[in-house]
N, C-alpha and C positions, 0 to 999 in steps of 0.2 A: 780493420778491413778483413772480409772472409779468405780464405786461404784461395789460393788459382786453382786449386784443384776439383776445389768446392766452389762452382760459379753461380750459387747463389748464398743467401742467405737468410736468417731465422728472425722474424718479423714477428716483437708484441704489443701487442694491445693493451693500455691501461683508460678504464677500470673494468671493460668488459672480460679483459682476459685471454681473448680468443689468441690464437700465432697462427703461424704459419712459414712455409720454406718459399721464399719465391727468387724468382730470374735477377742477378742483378739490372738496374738502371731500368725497374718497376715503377712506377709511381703510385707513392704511397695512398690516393686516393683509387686506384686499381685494387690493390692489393686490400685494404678495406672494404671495398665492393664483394670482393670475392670471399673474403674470409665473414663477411655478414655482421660485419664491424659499423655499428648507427653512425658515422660520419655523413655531414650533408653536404650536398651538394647542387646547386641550379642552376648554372652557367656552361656545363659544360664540358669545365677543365679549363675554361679556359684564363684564371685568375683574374676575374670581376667579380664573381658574389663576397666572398672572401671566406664563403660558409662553411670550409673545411679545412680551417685554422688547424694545425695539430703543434703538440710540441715535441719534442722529441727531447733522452733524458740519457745522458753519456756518461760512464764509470763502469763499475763492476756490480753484477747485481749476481750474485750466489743464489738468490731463491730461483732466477728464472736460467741460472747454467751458463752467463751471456756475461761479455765485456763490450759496451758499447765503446766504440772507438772517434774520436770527433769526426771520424769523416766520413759515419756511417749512413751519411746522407748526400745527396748531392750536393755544392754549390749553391749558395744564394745566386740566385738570379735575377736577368733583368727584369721579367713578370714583376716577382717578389717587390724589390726593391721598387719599381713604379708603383707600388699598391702602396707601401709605407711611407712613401715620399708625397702621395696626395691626402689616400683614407687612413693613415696609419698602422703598424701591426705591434702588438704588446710582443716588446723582446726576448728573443729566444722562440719565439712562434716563425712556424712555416706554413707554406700553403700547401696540404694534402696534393693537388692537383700535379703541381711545379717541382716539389722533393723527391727525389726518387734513393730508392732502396740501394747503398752501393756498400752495404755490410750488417752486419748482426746489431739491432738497433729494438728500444724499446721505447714504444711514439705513445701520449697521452693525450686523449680525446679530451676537449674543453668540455662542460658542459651547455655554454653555448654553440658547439660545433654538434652537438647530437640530436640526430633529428625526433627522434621519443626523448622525452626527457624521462631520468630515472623519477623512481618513485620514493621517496625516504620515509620511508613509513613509522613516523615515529610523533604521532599527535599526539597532545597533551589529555591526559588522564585528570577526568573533574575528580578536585579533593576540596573536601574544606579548609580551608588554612587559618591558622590563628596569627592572626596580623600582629606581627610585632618586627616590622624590619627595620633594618639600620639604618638605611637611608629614610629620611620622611621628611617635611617641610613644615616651619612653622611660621605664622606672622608674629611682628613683635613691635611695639613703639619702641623706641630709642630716645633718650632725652639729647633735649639742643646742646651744644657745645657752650660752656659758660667762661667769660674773660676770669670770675672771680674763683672757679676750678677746674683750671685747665689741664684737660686728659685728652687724649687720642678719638677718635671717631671710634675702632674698633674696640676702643677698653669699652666705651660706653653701649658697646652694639651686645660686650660681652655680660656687661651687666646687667644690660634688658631681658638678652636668653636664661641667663640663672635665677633671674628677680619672674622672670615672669612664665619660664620650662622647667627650670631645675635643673639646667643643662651646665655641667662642670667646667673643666678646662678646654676652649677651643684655641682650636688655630685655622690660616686658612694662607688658599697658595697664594702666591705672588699677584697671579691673576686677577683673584677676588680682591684683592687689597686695594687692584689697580681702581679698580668698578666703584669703592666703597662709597667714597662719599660723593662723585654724582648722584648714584643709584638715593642715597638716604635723600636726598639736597630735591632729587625728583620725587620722592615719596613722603616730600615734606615729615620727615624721621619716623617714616612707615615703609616697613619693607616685610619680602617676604623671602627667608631665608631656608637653602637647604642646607641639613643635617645631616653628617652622616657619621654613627655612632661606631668607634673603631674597637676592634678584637680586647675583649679583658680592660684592661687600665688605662685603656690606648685615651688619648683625646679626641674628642668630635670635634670633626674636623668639618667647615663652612666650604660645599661645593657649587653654591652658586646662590647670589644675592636678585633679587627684582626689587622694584618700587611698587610701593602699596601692598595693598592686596594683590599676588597672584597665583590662579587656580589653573594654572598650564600643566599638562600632564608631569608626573612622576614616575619613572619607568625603571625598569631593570629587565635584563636578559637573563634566563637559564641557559647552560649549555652543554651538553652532553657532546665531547669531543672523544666519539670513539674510534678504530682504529679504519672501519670502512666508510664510516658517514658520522656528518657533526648535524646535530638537531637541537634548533632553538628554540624559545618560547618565550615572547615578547610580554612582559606581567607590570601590571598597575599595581605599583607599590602602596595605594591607599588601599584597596580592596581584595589583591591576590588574582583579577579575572587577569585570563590570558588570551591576550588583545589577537594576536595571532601566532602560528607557529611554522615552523618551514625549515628547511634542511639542503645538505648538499653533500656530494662524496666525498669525502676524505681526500685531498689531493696528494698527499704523502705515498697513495698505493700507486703510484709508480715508481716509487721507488722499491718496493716490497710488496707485497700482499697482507703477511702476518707481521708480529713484532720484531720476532727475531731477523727474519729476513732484512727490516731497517736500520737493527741494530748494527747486522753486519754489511750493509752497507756503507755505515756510519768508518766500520772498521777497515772499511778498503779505501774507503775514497773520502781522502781529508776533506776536511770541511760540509761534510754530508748532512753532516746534522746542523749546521747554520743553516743547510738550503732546508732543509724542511723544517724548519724552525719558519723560518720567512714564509713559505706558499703555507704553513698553515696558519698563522697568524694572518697575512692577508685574508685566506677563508672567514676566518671570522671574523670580519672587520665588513667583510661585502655581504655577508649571510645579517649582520646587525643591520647595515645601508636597506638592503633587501626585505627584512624582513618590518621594518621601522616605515620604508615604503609599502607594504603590503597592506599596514594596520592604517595608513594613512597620516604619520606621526612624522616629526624631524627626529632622526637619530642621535642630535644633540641632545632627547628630553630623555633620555638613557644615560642615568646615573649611577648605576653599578652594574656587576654583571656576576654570577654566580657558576663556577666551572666545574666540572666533573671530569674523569679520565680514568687511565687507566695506565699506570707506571710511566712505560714507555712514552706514553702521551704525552702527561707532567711533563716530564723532563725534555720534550724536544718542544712541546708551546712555552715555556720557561728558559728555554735557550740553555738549558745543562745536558752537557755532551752522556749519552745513555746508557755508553759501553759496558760502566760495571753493572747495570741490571741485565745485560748478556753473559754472564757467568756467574757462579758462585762465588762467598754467599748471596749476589743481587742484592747490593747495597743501594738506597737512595742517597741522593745528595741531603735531602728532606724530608720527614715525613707527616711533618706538623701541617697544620693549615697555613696559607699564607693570604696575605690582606696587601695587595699592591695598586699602585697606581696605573690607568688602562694605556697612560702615557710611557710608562717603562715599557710595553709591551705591544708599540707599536697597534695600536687600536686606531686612529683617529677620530675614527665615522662617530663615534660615543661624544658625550660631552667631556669637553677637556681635560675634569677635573672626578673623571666616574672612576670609581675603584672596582679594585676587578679581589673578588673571596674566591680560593680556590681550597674545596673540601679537603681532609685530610686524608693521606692514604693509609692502609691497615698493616701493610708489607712489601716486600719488593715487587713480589706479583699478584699482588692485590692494591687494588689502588680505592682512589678515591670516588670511581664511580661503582665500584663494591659499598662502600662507605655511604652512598647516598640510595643503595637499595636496602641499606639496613636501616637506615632513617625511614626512608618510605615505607616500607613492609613489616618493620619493627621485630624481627621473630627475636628477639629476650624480652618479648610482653607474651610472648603463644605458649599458650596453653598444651597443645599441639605439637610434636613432631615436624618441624617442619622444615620443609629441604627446598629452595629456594635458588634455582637456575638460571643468573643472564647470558643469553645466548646471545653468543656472537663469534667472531675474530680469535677473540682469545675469550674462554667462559669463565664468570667467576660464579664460584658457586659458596651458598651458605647454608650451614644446616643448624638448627637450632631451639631451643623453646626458653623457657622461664629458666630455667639451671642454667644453661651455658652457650654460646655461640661459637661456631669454627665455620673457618672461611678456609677455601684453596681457590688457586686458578689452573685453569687446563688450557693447554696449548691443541686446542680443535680444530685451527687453518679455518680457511676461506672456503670450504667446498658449500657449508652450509648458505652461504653467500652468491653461490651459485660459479664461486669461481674455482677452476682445477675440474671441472665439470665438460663433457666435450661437446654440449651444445648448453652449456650453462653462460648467463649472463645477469647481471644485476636485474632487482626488480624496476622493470619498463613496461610501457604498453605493449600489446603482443606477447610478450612472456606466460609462458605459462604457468599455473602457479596453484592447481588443482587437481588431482589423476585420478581416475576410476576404472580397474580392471576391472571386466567382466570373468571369474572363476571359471566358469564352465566354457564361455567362447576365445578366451584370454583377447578380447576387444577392448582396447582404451576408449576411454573418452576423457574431456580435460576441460578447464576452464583458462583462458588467459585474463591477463591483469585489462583493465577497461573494458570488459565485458563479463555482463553475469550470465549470458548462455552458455550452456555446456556445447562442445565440439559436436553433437550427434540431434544437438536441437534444430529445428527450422529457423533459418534466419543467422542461422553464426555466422556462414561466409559473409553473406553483406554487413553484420555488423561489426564485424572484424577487419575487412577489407581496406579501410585505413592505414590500422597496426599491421596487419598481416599475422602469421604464427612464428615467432624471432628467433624465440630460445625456451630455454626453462629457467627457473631462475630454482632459491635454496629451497622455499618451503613446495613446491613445483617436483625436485628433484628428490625430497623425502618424501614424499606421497607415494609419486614411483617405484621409488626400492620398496616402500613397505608394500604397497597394494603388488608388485611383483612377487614377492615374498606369500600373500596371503591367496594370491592366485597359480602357486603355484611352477613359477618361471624360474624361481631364485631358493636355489637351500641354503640351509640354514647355513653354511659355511660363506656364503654370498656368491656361488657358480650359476651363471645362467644359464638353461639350459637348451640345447639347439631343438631345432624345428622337431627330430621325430622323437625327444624323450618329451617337449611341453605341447604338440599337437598342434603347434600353431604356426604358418609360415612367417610370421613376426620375428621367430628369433633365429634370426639371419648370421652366419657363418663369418666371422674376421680372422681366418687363419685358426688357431689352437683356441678362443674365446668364440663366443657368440654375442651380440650383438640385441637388445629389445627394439623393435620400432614401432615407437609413440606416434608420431607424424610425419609423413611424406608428403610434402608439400613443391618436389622437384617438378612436378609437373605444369604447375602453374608460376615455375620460378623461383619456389621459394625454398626452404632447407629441408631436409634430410634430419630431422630430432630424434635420434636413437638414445636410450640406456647402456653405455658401454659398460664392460667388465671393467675397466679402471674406475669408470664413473662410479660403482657398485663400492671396488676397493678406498674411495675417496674418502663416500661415507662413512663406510666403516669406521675408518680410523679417527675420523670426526668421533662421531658416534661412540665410539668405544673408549677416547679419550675424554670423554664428555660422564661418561657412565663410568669409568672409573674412578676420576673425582668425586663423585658422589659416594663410589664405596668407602673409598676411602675415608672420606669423614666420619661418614656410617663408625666404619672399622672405630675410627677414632673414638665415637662419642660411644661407644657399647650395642649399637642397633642395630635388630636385621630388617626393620620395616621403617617405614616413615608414612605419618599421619596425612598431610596434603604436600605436593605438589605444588610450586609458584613458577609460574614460567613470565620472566620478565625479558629486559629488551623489545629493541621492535619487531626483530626478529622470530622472536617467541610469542609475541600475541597472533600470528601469522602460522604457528604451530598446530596441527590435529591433533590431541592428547592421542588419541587411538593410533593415531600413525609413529607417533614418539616412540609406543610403548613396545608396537611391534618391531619394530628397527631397534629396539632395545636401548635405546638413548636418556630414559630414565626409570626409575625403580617401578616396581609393579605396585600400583597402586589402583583404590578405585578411580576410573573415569571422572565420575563427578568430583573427585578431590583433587584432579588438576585444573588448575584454574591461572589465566592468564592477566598481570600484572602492568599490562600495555610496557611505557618505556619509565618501568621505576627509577632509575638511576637521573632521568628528566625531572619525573616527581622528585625527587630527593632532592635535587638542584633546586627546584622553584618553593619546594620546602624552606631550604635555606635563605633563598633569597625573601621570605615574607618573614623568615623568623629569627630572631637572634637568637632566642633560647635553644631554640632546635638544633644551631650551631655549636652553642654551648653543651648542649646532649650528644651530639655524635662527636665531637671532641671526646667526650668524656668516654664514650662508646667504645670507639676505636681500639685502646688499650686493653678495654675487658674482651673482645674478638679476638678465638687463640689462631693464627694462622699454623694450615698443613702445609709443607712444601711439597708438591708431587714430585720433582723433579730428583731429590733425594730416598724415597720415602719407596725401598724395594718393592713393597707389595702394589705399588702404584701398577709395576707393568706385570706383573698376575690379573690382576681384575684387568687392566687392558686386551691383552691377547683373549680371556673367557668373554672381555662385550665384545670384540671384533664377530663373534656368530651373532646370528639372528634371530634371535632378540639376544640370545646369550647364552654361552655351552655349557655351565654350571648352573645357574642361578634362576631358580624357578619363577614363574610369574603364574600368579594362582586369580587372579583378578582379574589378568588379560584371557584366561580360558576358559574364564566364563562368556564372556563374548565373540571370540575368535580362534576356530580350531585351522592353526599352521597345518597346511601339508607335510608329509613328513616327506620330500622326497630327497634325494642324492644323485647331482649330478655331476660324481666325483667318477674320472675315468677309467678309476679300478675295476668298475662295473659298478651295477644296483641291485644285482638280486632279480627274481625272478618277476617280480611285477614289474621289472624297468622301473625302480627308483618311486615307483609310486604310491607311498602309506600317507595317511596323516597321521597325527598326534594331536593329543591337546598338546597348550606352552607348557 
């Protein structure tokens, strides 16, 4: 409960992010109206639609400065309770409407309670795959059962597979044992059996038997469970096509935003890591249902699944407590690949008996969705210099060619995400996600996500008048900083500057900072989308934390340039090489040598899943990848503190100046000198 003196309290948002301070005994669908928080609503308030489900998430959360206390909401009530007593309510869910604010609480929007649905941008990348996966199905006659050599049905089912596949030692569960000899007795000693071929020496193991001939799909899941969004891709184990793909937020980020923040949540509030072990394993168990639904398929006909992550990830969908990768050295429990059944880990929606491959990780903070962008993008075959970026949450980065491979990961936070941003919110409709300052009139124009009009073309307001203009989301708010930057607005130190050093009444006065304005939309209602100076500082340190991983390895392998650019994740195919470069977020390189990688660590996953050998190479991979640790590694925060300028206060860029000459100015309140701050330079 908030202290009596302080009569209200601090109110967050997950996944959008947003807070706010409001009156105690608020109601929490009030206080989301106003803070511009997608929560739905069509009744009212008055607890009939149920459309503004929310849940609300109690302990201590260090990232967001808050101790949720259990009585930081109102009272279940009678509303409440008659809506679960007729239509149901999944436990622990309240009704926006009926909850009201009675202390420092941090409430999680469902994804069915938001009336844009986010956008998980993270489609499947066409590759050719050379079909050789573990699982695959073969038909097989089996001889009759004889009085004058009497053996088991299975001995004899197993002698058909070797006499007539080549197929070694099998076994098979309890299940299939149960089935056996109906199924053969209906297939007159014709059946059709799946396979699935286990890790090195392992025996193939019998996941599901039919009568006769049968040609029912074969299925397996990719899954990249990263720390903001888990993205799937539903793939035909005879041919590699992928049937469909779809995605959802990460529900863990209410408990944290970044890793470490779960971590330490994990460390204040016992049992932390069981509850996010559970909400994200249900995740992917309704994203498999979901996505199995989409393609038009039973989720039963999904017989393995192939996972990707990243440290932290591992260990809390694996149910291992993650604490010591929050400190040095960042030990895992494991760092082998591992081959488990989908039943240990609570899957159901899959078929009973579908095994779940999870790739292997490279180090404590490199994990195994590192590991499947080095499968996917292969740089120990390039020729090339190549330095290799997934942006996200937490970045791992690779740099490497024919000689040797090094990996680090950087701790860059959630801004690029659009969160820690003060009109940033995930990628939705309405969201903006496009910027174009005008140099000489410092006039924006923009694009939001479900519209290809720019802001200043004929036709935007009606076509947008649906979504409205929401927020900004990550690649939305690096556009901004940079195109701010190249107009002008922003020195190289990242100050913005007020109205009479940048000529424009746009940048508006917040006490000792100043303030950009993108869009005002208060006149018809809607927000107030400014560039704040913290918003600037967010970047940065993303940015800068992002770009000194890179040096670093550089440092490492002996290099001051690198040949291309790979910008993987979904995040990064959504990237402007141009706008990267200027923001100083990766090395100076030519343009046309960045090149985006859509969601490689997906590819790598659905690699594995078509291929055994593939699995057997990045096994073997993994070992020969030296990890950097940044976190140890002094000159990490040198190069840090030189990216935090714009593009960068040492470190030239000779290819961004050929295209792009930065203002030089300074809107530092020492003074500017006699032009008022206004020179340029090349980078």
């Amino acid at each position: 409960m908030t202290d009596a003196s302080h009569p209200d309290a601090l109110v967050i948002f997950t996944p959008s992010g947003k807070r706010g301070r409001f009156a105690l005994g608020t109601p929490v669908l009030t206080v989301a109206r106003k803070l511009g928080v997608d929560l739905d609503s069509v009744c009212g308030g008055r607890g009939i639609c149920s459309k503004c489900q929310i849940t609300p998430e109690y302990g201590e959360f260090a990232k967001h400065g808050v101790t949720v206390a259990e009585d930081a909401l109102s009272e279940w009530n009678a509303v409440e309770d008659r809506y679960k007593r007729i239509r149901g309510l999944i436990d622990g869910r309240r009704l926006g409407c009926q909850a009201k604010v009675m202390g420092d609480v941090v409430i999680d929007v469902p994804p069915e309670s938001q009336v844009h649905k986010q956008v998980i941008r993270k489609s499947a990348t066409e590759r050719v795959m050379a079909m050789d996966p573990a699982t695959r199905a073969v038909y097989v006659e089996v001889a009759e059962p004889d009085m004058h050599e009497p053996t088991g049905d299975f001995e004899r089912l197993q002698r058909a597979l070797a006499d007539q596949w080549q197929v070694g030692a099998v076994t098979a569960d309890l299940s299939v044992l149960r089935r056996l000899q109906p199924v053969l007795r209906k297939g007159e000693w014709k059946a059709t059996v799946v396979l699935h071929k286990g890790n090195h020496d392992a025996a193939t193991r019998i996941l599901d038997i039919f009568p006769g001939f049968h040609d029912g799909p074969l299925l397996g899941l990719a899954v990249d469970l990263g720390s903001t969004t888990i993205a799937a891709h539903l793939c035909d184990l005879t041919d590699g096509r992928v049937l469909a793909s779809s995605g959802l937020m990460n529900p863990q980020i209410r408990f944290g935003e970044d890793l470490m923040s779960r971590v330490s949540y994990v460390m204040m509030n016992p049992g932390g890591d069981v509850e996010m072990t559970r909400v994200v394993r249900e995740a992917i168990d309704s994203l498999a249902r979901s996505i199995a639904d989409e393609a038009g398929v039973d989720p039963a006909a999904i017989y393995e699944m192939v996972l990707v992550c990243n440290p932290v990830m591992h260990h809390l969908f694996l149910g291992v407590d993650p604490v010591e990768l929050g400190q040095a050295p960042f030990a895992l429990a494991t760092s082998g690949s591992l081959s488990l059944d989908a039943r240990e880990l609570d899957l159901p929606s899959m078929n009973r008996n579908a095994q779940v491959y999870v790739l292997p990780c490279i180090a404590g903070h490199v994990g195994a969705d590192a590991a499947a962008v080095a499968l996917s993008e292969e740089p120990g075959k390039s020729d090339d210099m190549v330095l290799i970026v997934d942006v996200g949450t937490n970045a791992e980065i690779l740099l490497g060619n024919k000689t040797r491979v090094l990996a680090c990961s950087s701790p860059t936070g959630p801004a690029f995400e659009g969160a820690q941003i003060s009109s940033g919110q995930r990628a939705a409709p309405g969201a903006i996600e496009r910027v174009e300052i005008d140099p000489a009139t410092k006039e924006p124009r923009f694009r939001v996500i479900g519209s290809d009009l720019w802001s200043d073309d004929p036709g935007f307001a009606a076509a947008t008048a649906a979504t409205g203009v929401t927020g900004i989301c990550g690649s939305g708010i690096i556009e901004a900083v940079a195109e701010m930057r190249m107009a002008g607005l922003v020195d190289q130190g990242g100050l913005i500057g007020g109205p009479d050093q940048t000529g424009t009444p746009r940048s508006i006065s917040t006490g000792r900072t100043h303030d950009y304005v993108l869009h005002d939309g208060t006149a018809e209602g809607g927000p107030l989308i400014t560039v704040t100076q913290g918003d600037i500082r967010a970047i940065q340190l993303a940015k800068a934390a992002l770009y000194a991983g890179a040096k670093l390895l550089m440092d490492e392998m002996g290099v001051k340039t690198v040949d291309k650019v790979t910008l993987a994740g979904a995040f990064g195919a959504h990237i402007s090489p141009k706008h990267a470069m200027v923001l100083g977020m990766i090395p100076d390189v030519k343009l046309d040598h960045v090149v985006s990688a859509g969601n490689a660590a997906g590819t790598g996953a659905r690699i594995a899943l078509c291929s055994v050998a593939s699995r057997d190479a990045i096994e073997a991979t993994v070992h020969e990848i030296h990890k950097v640790e940044t976190a140890i590694e002094p000159r990490f925060q040198e190069h840090f503190v030189n990216a935090s300028a714009i593009p960068n206060a040492v470190d030239p860029f000779p290819e961004l100046s050929l295209i792009v000459t930065l203002p030089d100015v300074s809107f530092n309140t020492q003074g500017s000198g006699g032009d008022g701050g206004r020179r340029r330079r090349r980078v």
